[in-house]
C-alpha positions in Angstrom: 0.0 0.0 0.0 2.9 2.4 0.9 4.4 1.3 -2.4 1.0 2.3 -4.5 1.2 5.7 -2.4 4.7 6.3 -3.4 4.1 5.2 -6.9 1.0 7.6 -7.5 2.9 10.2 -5.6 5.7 10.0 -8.4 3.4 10.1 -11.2 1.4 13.1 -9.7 5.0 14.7 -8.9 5.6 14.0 -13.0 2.5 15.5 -14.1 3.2 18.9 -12.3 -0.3 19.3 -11.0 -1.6 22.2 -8.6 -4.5 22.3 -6.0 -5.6 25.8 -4.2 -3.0 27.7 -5.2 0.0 25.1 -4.4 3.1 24.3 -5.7 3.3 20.9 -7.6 5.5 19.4 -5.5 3.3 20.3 -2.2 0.6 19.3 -4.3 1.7 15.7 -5.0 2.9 15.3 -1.6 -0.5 16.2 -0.3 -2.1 13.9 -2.6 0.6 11.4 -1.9 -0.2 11.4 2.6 -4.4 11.4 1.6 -3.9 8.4 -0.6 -1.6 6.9 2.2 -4.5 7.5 4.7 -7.0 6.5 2.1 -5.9 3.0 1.0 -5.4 1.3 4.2 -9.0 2.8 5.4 -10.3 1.5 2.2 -9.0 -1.6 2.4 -10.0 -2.8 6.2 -13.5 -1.2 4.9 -13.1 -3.9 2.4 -12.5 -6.7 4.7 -15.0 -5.7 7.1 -17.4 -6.2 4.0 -16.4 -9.6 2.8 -15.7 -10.8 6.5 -18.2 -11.1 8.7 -15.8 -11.8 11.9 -13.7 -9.2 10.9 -16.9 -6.7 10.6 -17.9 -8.1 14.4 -14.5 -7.1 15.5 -14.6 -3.6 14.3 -17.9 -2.8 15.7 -17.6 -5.1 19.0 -14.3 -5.1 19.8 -14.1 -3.0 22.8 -17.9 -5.2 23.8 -16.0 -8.2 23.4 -13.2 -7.1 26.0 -15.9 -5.8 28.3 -17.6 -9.2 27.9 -15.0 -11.3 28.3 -13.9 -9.3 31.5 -17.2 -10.1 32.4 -17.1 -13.8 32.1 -13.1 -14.0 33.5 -15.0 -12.8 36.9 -18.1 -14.7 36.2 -15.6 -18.0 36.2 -13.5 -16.5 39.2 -17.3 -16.6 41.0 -18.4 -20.3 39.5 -14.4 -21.1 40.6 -15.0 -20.2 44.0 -18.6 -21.7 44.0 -17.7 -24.9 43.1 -14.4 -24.7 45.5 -17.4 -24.1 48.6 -19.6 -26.6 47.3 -16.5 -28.9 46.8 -15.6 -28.0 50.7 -19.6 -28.7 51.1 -19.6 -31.7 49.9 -16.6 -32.5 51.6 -18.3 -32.4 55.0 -21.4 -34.0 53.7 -18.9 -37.2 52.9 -17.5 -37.1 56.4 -21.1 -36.5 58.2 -21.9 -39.6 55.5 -19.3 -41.9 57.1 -20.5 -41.0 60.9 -24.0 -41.7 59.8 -23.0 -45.1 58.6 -21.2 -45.9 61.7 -24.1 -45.0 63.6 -26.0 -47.5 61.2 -23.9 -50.0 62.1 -24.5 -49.1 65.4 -28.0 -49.6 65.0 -27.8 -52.5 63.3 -25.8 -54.3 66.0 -28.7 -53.0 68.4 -31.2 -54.7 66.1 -29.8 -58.2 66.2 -29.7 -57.5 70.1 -33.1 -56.2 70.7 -34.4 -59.8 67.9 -32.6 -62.0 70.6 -34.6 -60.4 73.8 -37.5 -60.8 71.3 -36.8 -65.1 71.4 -36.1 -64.6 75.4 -39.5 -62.8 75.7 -41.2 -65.4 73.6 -39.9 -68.0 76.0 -40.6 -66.4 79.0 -44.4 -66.0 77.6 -44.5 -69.4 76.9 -43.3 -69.7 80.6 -45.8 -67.5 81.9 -48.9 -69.3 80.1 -48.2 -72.2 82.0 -48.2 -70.0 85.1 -51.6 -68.8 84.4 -53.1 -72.4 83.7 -51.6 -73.2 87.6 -53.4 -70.1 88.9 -56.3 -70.7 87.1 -56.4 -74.1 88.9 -55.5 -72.4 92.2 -58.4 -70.4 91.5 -61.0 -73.3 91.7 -59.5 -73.8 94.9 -59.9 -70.3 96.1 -63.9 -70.5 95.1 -63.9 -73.9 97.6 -62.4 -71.5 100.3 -65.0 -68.5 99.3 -67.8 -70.7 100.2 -66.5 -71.9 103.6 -66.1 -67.9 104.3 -69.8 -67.4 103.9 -70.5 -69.7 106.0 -68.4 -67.2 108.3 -70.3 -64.3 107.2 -73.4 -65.7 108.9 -71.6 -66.1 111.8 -70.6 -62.5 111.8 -74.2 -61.2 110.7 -74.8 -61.9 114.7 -71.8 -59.9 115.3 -73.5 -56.6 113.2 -76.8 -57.1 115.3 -74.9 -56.3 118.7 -73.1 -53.6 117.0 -76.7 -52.2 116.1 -77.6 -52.3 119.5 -74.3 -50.4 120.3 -75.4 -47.5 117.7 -78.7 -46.9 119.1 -76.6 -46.3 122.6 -75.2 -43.8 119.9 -78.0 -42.2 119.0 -78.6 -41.5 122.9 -75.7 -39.4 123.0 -76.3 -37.9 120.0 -79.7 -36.4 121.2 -77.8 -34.9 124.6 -75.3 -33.3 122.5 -78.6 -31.8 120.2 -79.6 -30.2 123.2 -76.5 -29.0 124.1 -75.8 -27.3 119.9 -79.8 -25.8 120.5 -78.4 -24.1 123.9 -75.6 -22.6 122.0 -77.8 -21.9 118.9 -80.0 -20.0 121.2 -77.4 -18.2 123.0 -76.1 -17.2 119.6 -79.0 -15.5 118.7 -78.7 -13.6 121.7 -75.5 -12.6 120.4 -76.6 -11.6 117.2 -79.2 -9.5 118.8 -76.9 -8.0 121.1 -74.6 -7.4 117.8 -77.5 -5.4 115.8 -77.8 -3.3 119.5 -74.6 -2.5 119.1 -74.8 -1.9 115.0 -77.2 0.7 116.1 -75.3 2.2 118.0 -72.2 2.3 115.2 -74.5 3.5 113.0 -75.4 6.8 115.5 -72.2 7.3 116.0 -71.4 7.0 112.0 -74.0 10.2 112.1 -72.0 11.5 115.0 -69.1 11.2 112.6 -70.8 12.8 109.5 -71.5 15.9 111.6 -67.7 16.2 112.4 -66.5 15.6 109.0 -69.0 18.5 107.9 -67.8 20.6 110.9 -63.8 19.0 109.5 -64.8 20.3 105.8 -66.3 23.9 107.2 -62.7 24.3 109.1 -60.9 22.6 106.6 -63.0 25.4 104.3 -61.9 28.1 106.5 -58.3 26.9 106.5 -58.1 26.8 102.8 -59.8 30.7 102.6 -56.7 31.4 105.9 -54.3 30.0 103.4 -55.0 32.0 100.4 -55.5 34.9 102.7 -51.8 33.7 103.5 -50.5 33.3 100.1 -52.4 36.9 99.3 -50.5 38.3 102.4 -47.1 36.3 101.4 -47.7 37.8 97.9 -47.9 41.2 99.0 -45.0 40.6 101.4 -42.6 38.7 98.3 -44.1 42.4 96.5 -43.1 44.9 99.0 -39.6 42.7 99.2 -39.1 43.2 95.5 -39.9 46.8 96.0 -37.6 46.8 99.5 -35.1 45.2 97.0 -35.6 48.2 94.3 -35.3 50.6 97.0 -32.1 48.9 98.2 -30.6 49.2 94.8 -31.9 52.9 94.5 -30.3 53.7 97.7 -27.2 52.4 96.6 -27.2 54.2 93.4 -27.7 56.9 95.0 -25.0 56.2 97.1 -22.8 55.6 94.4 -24.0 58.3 93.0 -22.7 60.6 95.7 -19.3 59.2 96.4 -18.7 59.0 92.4 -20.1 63.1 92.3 -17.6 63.6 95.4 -14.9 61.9 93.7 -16.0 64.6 90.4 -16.8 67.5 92.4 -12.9 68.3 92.9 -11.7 67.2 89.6 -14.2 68.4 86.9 -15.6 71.5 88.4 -13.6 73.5 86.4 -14.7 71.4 83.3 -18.6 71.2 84.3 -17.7 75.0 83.3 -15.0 75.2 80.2 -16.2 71.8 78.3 -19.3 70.9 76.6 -21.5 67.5 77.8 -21.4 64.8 75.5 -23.6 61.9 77.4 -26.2 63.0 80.1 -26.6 60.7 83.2 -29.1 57.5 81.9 -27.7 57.5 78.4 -27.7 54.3 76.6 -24.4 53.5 75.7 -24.2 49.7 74.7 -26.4 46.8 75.0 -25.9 42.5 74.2 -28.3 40.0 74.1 -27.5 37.0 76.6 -28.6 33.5 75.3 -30.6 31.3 77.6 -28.5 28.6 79.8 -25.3 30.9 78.8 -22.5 29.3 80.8 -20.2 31.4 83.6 -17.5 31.3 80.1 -20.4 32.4 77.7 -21.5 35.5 80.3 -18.1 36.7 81.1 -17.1 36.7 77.1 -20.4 38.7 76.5 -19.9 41.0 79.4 -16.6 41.5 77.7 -17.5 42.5 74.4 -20.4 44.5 75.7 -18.0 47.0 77.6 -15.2 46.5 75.0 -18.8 48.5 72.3 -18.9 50.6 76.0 -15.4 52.1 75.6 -15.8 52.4 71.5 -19.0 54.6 71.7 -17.7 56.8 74.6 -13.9 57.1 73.0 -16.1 57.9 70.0 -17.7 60.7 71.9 -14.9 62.3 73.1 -14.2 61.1 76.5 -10.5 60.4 77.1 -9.0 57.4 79.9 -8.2 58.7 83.0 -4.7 56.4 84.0 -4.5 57.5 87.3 -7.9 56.6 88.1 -10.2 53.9 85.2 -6.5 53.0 83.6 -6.1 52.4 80.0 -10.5 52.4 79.5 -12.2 55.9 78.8 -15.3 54.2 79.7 -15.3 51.7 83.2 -17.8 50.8 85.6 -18.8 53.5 88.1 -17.4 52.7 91.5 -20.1 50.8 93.7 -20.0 50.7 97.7 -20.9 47.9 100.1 -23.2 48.3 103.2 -20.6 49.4 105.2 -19.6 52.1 102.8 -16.4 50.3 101.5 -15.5 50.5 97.6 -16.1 47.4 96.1 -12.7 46.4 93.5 -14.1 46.2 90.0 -13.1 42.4 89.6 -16.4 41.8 92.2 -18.6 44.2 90.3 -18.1 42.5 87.2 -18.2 39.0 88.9 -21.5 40.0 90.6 -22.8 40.8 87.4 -21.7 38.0 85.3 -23.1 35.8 87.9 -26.3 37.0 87.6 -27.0 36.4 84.2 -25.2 32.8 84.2 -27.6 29.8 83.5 -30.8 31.8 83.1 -33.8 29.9 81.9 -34.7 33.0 79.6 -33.1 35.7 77.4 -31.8 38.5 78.6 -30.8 41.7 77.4 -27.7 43.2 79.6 -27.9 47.9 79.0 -25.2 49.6 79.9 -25.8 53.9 80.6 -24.0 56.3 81.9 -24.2 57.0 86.0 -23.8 60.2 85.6 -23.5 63.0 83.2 -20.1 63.4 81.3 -18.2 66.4 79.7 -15.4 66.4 76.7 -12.4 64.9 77.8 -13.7 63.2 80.7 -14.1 59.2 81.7 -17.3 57.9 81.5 -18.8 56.0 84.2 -21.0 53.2 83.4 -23.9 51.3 84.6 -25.2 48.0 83.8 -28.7 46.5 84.0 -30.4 43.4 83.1 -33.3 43.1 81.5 -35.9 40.2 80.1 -35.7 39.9 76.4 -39.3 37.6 75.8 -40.2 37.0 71.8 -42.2 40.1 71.3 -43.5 39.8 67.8 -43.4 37.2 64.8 -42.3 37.4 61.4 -45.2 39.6 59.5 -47.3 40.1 62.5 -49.5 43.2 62.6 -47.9 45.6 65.4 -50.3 48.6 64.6 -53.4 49.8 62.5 -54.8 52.7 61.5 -56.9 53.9 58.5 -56.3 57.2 56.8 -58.5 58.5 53.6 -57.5 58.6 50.1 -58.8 61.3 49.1 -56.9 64.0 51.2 -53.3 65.3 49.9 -49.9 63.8 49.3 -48.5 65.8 52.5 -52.0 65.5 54.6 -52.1 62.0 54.0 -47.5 61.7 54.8 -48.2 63.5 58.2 -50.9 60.7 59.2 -48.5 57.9 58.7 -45.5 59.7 60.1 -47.6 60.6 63.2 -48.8 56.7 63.3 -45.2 56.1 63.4 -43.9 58.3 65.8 -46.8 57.6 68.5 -49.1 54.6 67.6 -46.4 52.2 66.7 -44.2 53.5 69.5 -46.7 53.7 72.0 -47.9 50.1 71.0 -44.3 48.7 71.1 -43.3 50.3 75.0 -46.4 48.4 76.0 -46.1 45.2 74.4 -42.2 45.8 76.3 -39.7 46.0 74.2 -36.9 47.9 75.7 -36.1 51.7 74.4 -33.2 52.8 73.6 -32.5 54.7 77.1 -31.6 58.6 76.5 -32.8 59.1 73.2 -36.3 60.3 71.5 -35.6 57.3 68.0 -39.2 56.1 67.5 -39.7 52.4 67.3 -39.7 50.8 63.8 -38.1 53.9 61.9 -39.4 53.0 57.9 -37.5 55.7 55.3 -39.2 58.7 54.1 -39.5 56.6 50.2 -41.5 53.8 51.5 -43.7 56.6 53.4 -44.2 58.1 50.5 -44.8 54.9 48.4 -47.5 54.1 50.8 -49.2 57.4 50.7 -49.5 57.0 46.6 -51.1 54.0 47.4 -53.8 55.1 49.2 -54.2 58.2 46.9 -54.6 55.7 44.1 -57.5 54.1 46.2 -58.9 57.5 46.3 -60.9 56.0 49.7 -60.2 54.6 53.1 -57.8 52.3 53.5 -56.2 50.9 56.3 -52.2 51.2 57.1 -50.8 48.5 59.1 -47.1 48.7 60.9 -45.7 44.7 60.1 -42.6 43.0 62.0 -40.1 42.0 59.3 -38.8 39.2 61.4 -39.0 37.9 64.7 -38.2 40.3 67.5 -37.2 40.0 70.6 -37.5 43.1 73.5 -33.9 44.1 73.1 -33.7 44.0 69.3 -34.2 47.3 67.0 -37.1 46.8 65.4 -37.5 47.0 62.0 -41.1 47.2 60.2 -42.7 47.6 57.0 -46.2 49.3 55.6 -48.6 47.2 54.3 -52.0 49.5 52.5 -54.9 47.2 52.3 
């Protein structure tokens, strides 16, 4: 085939021919490498056609491998089949063998138990003869039977005094009837003194009736002595809370006066020179505490919460103090025992982290200033825990009102804006979410666009329609909340 190529090659090369614009001798070698791919694709094409194995190879070959890797691990499975049957079968010869030594066996047994069988038959034989000497024995038992009858009417005169001996009985028997109808009759007597005394269980059942009524009336009157009891421990547990508030007011207040005395020296001067930049009960920070938070969860959240503290108030302006809060331009303000003693800011902190370890609930931990603060000055902070319930759902109504379409585009943006700022803020402070402390921010601000979006909306309806105020997610008390208007 290479030889044809060549050949055709030569006489192309000879002819001088030219295809797209090449030169003859490019040409015939072009012509030259087709006809080399050519020929041998022509002639297996040939083969296939003629040959029908050779056809089956082309088209199946790669099948055939597939197949016959196939079958290698079908034989590798029969292999091992017949290798466990083999093992099988193996057993079954061995359990064969014991089985026909145990035949044997049983055999042996056989011949054994047939040779009792003769000694059986023998001693039957034996036996028959017995019973023909007892049946002759028993004639001579039937002699004797009669002789005992005879006896018998010797002993019928034997019963006849023993008759005579029973109606002696029956004597006896009589006396002792007497004696059971005495005790009969004296057990009647019981029995009647027994329904006396019935009687009198059964007035003294009444008896008992009256005291468990007069039982029930006190037990009544000790039930209404122990609510009046709870109602008086409830009042007491409330004027204990409120003991407990006052407590904590007092200390504030306390605090309050030994931090301003600590001030009074220091920052009279710039009470007078600096401007204020947080006013006493300003929210400064706040964290939400998990429920079940563990003592390394609380103190990690405490952490961060003043570590947002000392951001907002460096923020501000106030400035760290090292001589008295350290490296921290925002610390806890300095609390007092009982006794007056200042308390080291380790046992503040631990007090607080303590208290909101392992609580059954969320809570939201606020920190605000103690006291007002001026430029340049540390700020002293106070911390208070709060409950932080699941206030509203995702797309749950907070507020309603209706306004009507047919008044302006500004009449109409007042209405919802005033809805806003009171309605929907009013509605949140009772449902108690917690305000942000020291500032006027309305609940659920919504941007002035979607305000006017809405109002558009109920000019379109050109009557009145209603505008609703709706949670965009769940919200907890501590959590901004975020809402959207919804014009139906």
């Amino acid at each position: 085939m290479a030889l044809m190529a060549d050949k055709l090659g030569r006489t192309l090369g000879k002819k001088r021919l030219t295809l797209f614009g090449l030169r003859p001798r490019h040409t015939a070698t072009m012509i030259t490498v087709i006809a080399g791919m050519l020929i041998p694709l022509i002639t297996v094409l040939l083969v296939a056609a003629v040959s029908n194995d050779v056809r089956q190879w082309i088209l199946k070959g790669q099948q055939a491998i597939e197949d016959s890797k196939q079958l290698q691990i079908a034989k590798d499975n029969l292999t091992k089949d017949v290798e466990a049957k083999t093992k099988v079968n193996a057993e079954l010869q061995t359990q064969n063998k014991s089985l026909n030594a145990k035949n044997r066996d049983l055999t042996s047994t056989r011949a054994k138990l047939v040779a009792s069988a003769k000694t059986l038959n023998a001693h039957v034989t034996a036996l028959s003869s017995e019973v023909a000497h007892f049946a002759e024995r028993f004639r001579g038992m039937q002699a004797t039977l009669a002789s005992k009858q005879l006896l018998l009417a010797t002993t019928d005169k034997e019963f006849k005094a023993a008759n005579a001996r029973l109606l002696s009985l029956q004597g006896n028997y009589k006396t002792l009837r007497a004696s059971y109808d005495e005790l009969n009759k004296q057990t009647k007597e019981a029995y009647k003194q027994n329904g006396i005394i019935l009687q009198q269980n059964d007035a003294v059942s009444k008896k008992n009736n009256v005291l468990n009524s007069q039982i029930a009336a006190a037990q009544d009157q000790l039930d209404k002595t122990n609510s009046s009891l709870e109602a008086a421990k409830l009042s007491l547990d409330a004027a204990q809370t409120d003991l407990k508030q006052a407590e904590r007011d007092r200390d504030r207040a306390r605090d309050q006066a030994n931090v301003f005395a600590g001030f009074y020296n220091a920052n009279v001067n710039s009470t007078r020179t600096t401007s204020e930049i947080l006013g006493a009960g300003d929210e400064v920070a706040r964290v939400r505490i998990p429920a079940h938070s563990t003592a390394e969860q609380a103190r990690g959240l405490f952490a961060s919460l003043m570590r947002q503290a000392e951001t907002f108030a460096t923020g501000k302006g106030a400035k760290a103090h090292p001589e008295e809060t350290g490296p921290f331009a925002a610390s806890l303000a300095p609390r007092t025992d009982s006794k007056g003693n200042r308390l080291p800011p380790s046992i503040v902190e631990s007090t607080i982290t303590q208290g909101i370890t392992n609580q059954n609930d969320d809570l939201v931990l606020v920190v605000t200033t103690f006291a007002n603060t001026f430029m340049g000055e540390w700020v002293p902070l106070s911390v208070q825990a709060y409950g932080n319930p699941l206030v509203y759902h995702h797309d749950e109504k907070i507020a309603e009102f209706t306004v009507n379409g047919t008044g302006t585009e500004i009449a109409i943006i007042e209405k919802i804006t005033d809805f806003l700022t009171n309605t929907v803020k009013r509605k949140a402070l009772k449902d108690q979410m917690i305000p942000v402390f020291g500032q006027e921010e309305q609940f659920g601000a919504v941007s002035l666009s979607e305000i006017i979006q809405a109002a558009h909306q109920v000019m379109d309806a050109g009557k009145p329609m209603k505008v609703s105020a709706i949670a965009t997610a769940d919200t907890r008390a501590g959590d901004p909340l975020v809402i959207h208007l919804r014009v139906r």
